[in-house]
Backbone as JSON Lines, residues from 0, in Angstrom:
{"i":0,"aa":"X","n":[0.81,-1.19,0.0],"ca":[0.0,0.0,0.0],"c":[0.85,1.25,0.0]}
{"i":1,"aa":"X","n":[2.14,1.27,-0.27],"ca":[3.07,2.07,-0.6],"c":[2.59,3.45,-1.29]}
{"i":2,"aa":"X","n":[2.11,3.28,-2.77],"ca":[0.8,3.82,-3.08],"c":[-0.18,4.4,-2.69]}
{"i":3,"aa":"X","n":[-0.85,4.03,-1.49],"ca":[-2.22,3.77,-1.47],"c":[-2.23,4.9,-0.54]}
{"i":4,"aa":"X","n":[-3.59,5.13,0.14],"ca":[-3.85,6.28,1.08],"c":[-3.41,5.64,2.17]}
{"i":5,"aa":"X","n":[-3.35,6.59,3.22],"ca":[-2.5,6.71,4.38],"c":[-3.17,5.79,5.28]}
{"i":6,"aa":"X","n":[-4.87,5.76,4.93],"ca":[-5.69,4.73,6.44],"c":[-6.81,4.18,5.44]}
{"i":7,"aa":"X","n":[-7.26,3.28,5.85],"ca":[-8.03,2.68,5.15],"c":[-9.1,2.24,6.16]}
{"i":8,"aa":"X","n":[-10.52,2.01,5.7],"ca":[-11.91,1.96,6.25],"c":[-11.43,0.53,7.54]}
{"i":9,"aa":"X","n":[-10.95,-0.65,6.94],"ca":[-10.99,-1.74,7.32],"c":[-9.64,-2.16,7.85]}
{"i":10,"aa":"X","n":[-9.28,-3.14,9.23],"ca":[-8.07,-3.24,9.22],"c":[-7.41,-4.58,8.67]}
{"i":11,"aa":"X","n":[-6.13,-4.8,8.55],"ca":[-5.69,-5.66,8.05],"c":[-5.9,-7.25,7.95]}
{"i":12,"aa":"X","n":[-6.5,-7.63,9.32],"ca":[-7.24,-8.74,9.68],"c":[-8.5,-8.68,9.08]}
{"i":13,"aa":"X","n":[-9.19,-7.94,8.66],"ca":[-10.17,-7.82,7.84],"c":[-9.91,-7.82,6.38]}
{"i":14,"aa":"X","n":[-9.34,-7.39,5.88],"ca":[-8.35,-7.7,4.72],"c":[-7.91,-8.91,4.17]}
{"i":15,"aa":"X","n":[-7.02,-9.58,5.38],"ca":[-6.88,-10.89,5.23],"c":[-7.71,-12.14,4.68]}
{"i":16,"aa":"X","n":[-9.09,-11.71,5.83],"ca":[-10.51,-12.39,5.94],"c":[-10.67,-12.51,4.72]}
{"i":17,"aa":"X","n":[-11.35,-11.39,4.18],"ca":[-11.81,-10.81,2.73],"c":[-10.94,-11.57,2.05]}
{"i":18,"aa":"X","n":[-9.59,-11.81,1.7],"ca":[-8.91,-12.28,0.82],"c":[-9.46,-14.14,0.98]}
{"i":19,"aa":"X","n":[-9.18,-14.6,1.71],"ca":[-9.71,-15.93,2.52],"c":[-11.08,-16.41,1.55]}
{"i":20,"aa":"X","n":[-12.04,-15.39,2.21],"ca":[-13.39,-15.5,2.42],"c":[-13.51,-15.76,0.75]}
{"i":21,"aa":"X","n":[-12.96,-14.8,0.02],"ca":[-13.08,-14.66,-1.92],"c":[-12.3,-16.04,-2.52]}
{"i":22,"aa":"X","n":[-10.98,-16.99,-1.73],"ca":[-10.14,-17.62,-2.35],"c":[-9.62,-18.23,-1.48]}
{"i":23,"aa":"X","n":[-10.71,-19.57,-0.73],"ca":[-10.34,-20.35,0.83],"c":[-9.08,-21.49,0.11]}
{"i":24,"aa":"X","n":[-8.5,-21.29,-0.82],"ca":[-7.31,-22.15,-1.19],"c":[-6.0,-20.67,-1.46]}
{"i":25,"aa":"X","n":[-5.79,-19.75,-1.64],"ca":[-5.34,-18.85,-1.7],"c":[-4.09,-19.13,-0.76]}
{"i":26,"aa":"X","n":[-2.75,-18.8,-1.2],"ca":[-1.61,-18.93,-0.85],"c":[-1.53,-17.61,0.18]}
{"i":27,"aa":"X","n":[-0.93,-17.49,1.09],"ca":[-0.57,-16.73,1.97],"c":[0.47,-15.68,1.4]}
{"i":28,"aa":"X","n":[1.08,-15.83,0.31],"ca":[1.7,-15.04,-0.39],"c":[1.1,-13.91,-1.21]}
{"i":29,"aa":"X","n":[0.23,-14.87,-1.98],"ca":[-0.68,-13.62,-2.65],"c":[-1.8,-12.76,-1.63]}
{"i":30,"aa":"X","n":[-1.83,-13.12,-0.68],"ca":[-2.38,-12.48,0.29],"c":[-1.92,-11.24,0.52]}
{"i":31,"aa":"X","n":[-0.62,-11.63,1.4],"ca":[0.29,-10.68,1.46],"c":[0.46,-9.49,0.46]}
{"i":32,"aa":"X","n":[0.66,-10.15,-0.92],"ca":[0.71,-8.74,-1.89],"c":[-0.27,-8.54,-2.54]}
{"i":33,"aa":"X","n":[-1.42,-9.02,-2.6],"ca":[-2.97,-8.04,-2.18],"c":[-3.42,-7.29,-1.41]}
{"i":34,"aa":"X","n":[-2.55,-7.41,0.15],"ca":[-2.81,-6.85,1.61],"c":[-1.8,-5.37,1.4]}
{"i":35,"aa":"X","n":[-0.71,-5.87,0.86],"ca":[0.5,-4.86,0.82],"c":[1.27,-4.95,2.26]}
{"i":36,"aa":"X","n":[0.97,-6.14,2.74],"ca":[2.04,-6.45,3.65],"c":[2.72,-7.76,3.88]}
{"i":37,"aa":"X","n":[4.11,-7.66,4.87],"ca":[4.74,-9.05,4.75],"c":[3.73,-10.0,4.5]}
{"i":38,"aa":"X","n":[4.34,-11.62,4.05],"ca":[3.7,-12.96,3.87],"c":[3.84,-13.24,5.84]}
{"i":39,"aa":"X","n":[5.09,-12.86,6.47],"ca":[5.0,-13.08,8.05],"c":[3.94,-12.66,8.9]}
{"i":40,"aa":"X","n":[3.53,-10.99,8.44],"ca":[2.23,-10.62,8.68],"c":[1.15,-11.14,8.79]}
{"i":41,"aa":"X","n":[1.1,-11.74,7.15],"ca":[-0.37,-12.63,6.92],"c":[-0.32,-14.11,8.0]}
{"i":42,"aa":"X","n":[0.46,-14.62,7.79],"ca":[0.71,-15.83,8.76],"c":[0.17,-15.51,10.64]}
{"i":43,"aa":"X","n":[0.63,-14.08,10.79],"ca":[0.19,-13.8,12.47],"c":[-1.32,-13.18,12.48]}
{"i":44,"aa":"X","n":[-1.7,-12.86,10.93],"ca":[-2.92,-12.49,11.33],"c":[-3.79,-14.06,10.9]}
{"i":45,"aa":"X","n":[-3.15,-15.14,10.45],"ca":[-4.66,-15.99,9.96],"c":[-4.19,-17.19,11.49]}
{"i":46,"aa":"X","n":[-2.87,-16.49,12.18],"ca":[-2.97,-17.44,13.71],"c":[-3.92,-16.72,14.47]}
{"i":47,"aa":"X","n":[-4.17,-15.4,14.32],"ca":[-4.99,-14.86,15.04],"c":[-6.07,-15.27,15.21]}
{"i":48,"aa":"X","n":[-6.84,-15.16,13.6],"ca":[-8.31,-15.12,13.39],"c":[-8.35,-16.85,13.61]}
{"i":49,"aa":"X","n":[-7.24,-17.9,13.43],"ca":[-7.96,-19.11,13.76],"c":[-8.15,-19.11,15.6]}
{"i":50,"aa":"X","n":[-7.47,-18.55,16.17],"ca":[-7.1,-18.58,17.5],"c":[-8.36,-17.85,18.18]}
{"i":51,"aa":"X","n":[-9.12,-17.29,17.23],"ca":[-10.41,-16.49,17.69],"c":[-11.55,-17.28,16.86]}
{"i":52,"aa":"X","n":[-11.24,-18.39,16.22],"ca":[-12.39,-19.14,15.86],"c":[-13.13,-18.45,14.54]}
{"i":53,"aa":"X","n":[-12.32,-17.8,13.98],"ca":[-13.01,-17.23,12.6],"c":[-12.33,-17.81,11.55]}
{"i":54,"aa":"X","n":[-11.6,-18.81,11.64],"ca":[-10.7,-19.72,10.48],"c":[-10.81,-20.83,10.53]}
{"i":55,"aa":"X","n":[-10.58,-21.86,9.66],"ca":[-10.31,-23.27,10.06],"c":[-9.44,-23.39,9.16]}
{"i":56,"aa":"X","n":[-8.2,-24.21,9.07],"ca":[-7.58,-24.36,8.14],"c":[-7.53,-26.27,8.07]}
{"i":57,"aa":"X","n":[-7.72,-26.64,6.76],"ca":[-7.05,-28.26,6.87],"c":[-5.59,-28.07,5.62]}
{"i":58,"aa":"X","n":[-5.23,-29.07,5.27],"ca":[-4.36,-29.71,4.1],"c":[-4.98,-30.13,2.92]}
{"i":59,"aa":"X","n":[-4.82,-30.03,1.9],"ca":[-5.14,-30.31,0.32],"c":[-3.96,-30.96,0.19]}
{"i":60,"aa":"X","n":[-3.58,-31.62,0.12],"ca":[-2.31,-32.12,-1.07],"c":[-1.26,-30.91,-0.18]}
{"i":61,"aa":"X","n":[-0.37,-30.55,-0.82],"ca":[0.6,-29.59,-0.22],"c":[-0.08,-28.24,0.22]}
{"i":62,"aa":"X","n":[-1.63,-27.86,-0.23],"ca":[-1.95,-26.46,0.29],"c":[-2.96,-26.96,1.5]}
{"i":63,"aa":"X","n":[-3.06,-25.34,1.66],"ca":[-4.22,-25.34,2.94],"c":[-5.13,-24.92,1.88]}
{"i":64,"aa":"X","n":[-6.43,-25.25,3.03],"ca":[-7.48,-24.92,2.22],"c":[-8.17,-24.11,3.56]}
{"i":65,"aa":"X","n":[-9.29,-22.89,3.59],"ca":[-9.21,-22.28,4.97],"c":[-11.04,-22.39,5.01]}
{"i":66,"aa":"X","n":[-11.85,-22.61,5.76],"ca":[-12.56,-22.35,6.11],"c":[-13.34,-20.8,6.9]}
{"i":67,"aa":"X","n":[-14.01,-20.12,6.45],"ca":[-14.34,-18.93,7.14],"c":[-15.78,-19.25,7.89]}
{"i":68,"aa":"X","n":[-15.55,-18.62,9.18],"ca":[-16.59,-19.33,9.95],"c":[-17.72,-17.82,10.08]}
{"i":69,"aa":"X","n":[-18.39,-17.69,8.89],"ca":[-19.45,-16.62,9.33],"c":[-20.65,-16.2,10.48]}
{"i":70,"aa":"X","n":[-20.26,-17.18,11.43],"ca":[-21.39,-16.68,12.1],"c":[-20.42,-15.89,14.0]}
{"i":71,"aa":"X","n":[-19.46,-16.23,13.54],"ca":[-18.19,-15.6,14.21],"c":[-19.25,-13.75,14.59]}
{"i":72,"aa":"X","n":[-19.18,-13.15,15.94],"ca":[-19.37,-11.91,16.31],"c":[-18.18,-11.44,15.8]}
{"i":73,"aa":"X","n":[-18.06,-9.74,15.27],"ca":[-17.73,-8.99,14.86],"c":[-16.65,-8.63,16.24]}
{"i":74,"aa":"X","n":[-15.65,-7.89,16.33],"ca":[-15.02,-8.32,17.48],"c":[-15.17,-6.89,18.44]}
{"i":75,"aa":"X","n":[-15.52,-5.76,18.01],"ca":[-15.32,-4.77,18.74],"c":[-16.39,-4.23,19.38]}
{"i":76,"aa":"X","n":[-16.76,-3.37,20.29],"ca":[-17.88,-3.21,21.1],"c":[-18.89,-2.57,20.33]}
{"i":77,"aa":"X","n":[-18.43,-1.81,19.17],"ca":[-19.56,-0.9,18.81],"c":[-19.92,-1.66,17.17]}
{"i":78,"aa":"X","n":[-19.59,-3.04,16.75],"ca":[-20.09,-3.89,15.98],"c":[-20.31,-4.97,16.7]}
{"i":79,"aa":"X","n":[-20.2,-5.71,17.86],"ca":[-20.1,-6.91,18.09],"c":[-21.22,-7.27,17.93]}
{"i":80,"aa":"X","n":[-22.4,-6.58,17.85],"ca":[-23.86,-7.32,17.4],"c":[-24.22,-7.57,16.41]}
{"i":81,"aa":"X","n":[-23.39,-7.59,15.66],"ca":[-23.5,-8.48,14.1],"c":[-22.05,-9.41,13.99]}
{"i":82,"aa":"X","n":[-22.48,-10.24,13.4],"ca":[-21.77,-11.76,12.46],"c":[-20.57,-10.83,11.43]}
{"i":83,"aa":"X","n":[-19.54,-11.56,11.54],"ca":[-18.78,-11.46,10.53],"c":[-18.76,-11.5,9.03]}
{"i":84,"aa":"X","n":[-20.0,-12.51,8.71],"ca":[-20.47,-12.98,7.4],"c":[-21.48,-11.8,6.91]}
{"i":85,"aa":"X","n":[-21.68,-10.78,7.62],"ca":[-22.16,-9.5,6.97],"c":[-21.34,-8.95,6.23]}
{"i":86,"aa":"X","n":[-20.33,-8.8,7.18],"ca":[-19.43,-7.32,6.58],"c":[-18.72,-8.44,5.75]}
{"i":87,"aa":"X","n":[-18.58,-9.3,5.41],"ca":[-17.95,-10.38,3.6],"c":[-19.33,-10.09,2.79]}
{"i":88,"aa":"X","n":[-20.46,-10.43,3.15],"ca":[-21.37,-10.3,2.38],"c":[-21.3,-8.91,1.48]}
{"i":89,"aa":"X","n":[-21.45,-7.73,2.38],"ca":[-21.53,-6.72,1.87],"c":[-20.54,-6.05,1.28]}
{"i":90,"aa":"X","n":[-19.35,-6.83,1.08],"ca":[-17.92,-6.44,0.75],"c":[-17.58,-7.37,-0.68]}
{"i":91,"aa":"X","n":[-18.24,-8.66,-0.17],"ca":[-17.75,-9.34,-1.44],"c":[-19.15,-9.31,-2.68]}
{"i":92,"aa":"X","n":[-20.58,-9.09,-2.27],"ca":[-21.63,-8.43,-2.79],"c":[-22.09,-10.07,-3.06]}
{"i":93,"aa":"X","n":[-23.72,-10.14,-2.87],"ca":[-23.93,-11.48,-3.09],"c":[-23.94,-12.21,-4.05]}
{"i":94,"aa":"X","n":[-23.71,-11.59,-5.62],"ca":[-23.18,-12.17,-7.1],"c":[-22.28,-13.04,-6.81]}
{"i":95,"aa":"X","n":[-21.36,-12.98,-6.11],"ca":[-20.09,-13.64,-5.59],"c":[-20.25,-15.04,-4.88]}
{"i":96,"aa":"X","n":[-19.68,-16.19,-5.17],"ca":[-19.65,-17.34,-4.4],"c":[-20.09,-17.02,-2.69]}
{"i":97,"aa":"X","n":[-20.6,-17.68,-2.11],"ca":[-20.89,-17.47,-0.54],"c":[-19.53,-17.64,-0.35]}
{"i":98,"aa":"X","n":[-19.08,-16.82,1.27],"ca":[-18.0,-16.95,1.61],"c":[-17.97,-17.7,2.42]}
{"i":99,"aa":"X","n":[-16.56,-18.27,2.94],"ca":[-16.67,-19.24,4.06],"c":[-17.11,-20.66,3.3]}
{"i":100,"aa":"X","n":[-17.72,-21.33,2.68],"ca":[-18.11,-22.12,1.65],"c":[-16.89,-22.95,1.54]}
{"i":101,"aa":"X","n":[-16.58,-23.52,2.06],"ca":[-15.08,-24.45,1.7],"c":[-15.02,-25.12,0.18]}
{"i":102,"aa":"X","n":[-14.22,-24.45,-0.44],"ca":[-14.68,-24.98,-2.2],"c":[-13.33,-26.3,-2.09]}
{"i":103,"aa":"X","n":[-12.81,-26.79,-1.29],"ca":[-12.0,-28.28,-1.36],"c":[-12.68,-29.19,-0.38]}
């Protein structure tokens, strides 16, 4: 985001999600340079979000494949009364594959 504006609506763990949520086989690399930050980054934020129960990850063959768990609360006090699978819904728009949807 070198480029990009200085702050952005959403934070990086949300970012991550979103990337996840659009491409639950998606390499942690291209994450990273979709996110515009380290691949080490992406790795501490998808220990996070599994460590908070908004991920699942298994094995494919050599990849992961990630599970997004939409019914996960929103984490902060002044959203926590809505689901996570809103703010993908309304981000990834419902034309779009459901998220969270394990496509392996």
């Amino acid at each position: 985001m070198a480029n990009g504006p200085g702050w952005t609506f959403l934070s990086n763990h949300a970012h991550v999600l979103l990337c996840i949520a659009k491409e639950p086989e998606v390499r942690l690399r291209e994450v990273a340079h979709r996110v515009g930050i380290t691949e080490r980054a992406v790795q501490r934020i998808v220990a996070d979000l599994e460590e908070g129960g908004y991920l699942s990850r298994s094995r494919e063959g050599r990849r992961n494949c990630y599970e997004v768990h939409l019914d996960r609360p929103m984490r902060h006090s002044v959203e926590s009364h809505r689901e996570v699978g809103v703010l993908l819904n309304l981000i990834l728009r419902p034309d779009q594959p459901d998220p969270g949807e394990p496509e392996c």
